[in-house]
Structures are given as C-alpha cells and as structure tokens.
N, C-alpha and C positions, 0 to 999 in steps of 0.2 A: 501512607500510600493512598493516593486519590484513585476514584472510581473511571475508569476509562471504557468510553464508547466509541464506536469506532461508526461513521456516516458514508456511507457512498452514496452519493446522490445517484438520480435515476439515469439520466444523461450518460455518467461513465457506467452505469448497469447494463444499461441497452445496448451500447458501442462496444466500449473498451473490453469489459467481459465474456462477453456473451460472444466477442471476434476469437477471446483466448480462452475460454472453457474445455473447449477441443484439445489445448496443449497441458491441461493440470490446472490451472489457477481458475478460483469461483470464488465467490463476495466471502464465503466462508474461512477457505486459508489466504487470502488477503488481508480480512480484518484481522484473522491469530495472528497473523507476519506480525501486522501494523501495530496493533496493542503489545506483544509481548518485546519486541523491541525499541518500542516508546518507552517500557519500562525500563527498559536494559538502558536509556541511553545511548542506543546503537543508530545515529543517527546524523547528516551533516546540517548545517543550518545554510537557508540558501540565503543572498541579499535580498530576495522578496520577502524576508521573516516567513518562509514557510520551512519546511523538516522534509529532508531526502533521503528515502531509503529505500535501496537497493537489496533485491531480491534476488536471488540464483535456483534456478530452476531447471529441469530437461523435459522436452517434449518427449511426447509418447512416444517416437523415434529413436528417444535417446541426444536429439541435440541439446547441448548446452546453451541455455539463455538465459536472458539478464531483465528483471525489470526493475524498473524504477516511478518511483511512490513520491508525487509533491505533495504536503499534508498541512494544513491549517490546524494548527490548535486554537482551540476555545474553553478557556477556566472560568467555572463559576462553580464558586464554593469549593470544596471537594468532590466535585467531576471535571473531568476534563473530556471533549468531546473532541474528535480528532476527526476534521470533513477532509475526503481524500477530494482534491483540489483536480490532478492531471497525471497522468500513467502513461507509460509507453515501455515494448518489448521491445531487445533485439537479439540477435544471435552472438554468439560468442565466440562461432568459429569461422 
C-alpha cells in the first residue's frame, strides 16, 4: 500500500473552502474523504485523467448536499500525492 498525501493548493484554500467552512467541510475532512477513498477505489476517472469524487454532505440546516472532488495524482516511488485540482457544491434538493 503506497503512502498517500493529499495537496490543496492555496487558491482553492482561500476561495473554495473558506466559502464552505460555514456548511462542515475544512482542508481536514476533505483530505480524510479524499485519501481514504483513493484507497478504497471509490472513484470515476474523468477524460482529463484526473479522479472524481463525490462527497454527500448536510449543512448545518440540515440541507443535503453534494460535492464534488477533481484530483490529479502524482507517483513517485511509493507515495502517491493527490493535488485537488477543482471543487464545486451543490444542493440536493
């Protein structure tokens, strides 16, 4: 089993995150999502060679919502570093 790091650059730290903190999601349960389902396998491949995964979540409200994970891998050796590429929420209902 290879060693997996998970990258969020700053760009989608400052925007994307920091817009959805407010509703449950931080750099922290993002990157557990993103690693432990990289290991699972639990994942689509897009035609850009990058990894899709979608997330189920509910705002503090209690709305249901969905996000979704573009993700770059990158192997060297035994690590594999996984840079979250592009993210985006939506509602479910």
């Amino acid at each position: 089993m290879p060693f997996v790091i998970v990258r969020i650059p700053k760009k989608i730290a400052k925007q994307w995150i920091l817009r959805h903190e407010r509703d449950g999601l931080d750099e922290y349960k993002i990157s557990t999502f993103l690693k432990f389902h990289y290991e699972l396998q639990n994942y689509e491949h897009t035609p850009e060679s990058l990894f899709l995964f979608n997330m189920h979540f509910q705002k503090r409200g209690g709305q249901p919502m969905r996000a979704s994970f573009w993700v770059r891998e990158k192997k060297l050796n035994d690590i594999v570093e996984l840079i979250l590429i592009r993210a985006h929420a939506e509602s479910l209902t």
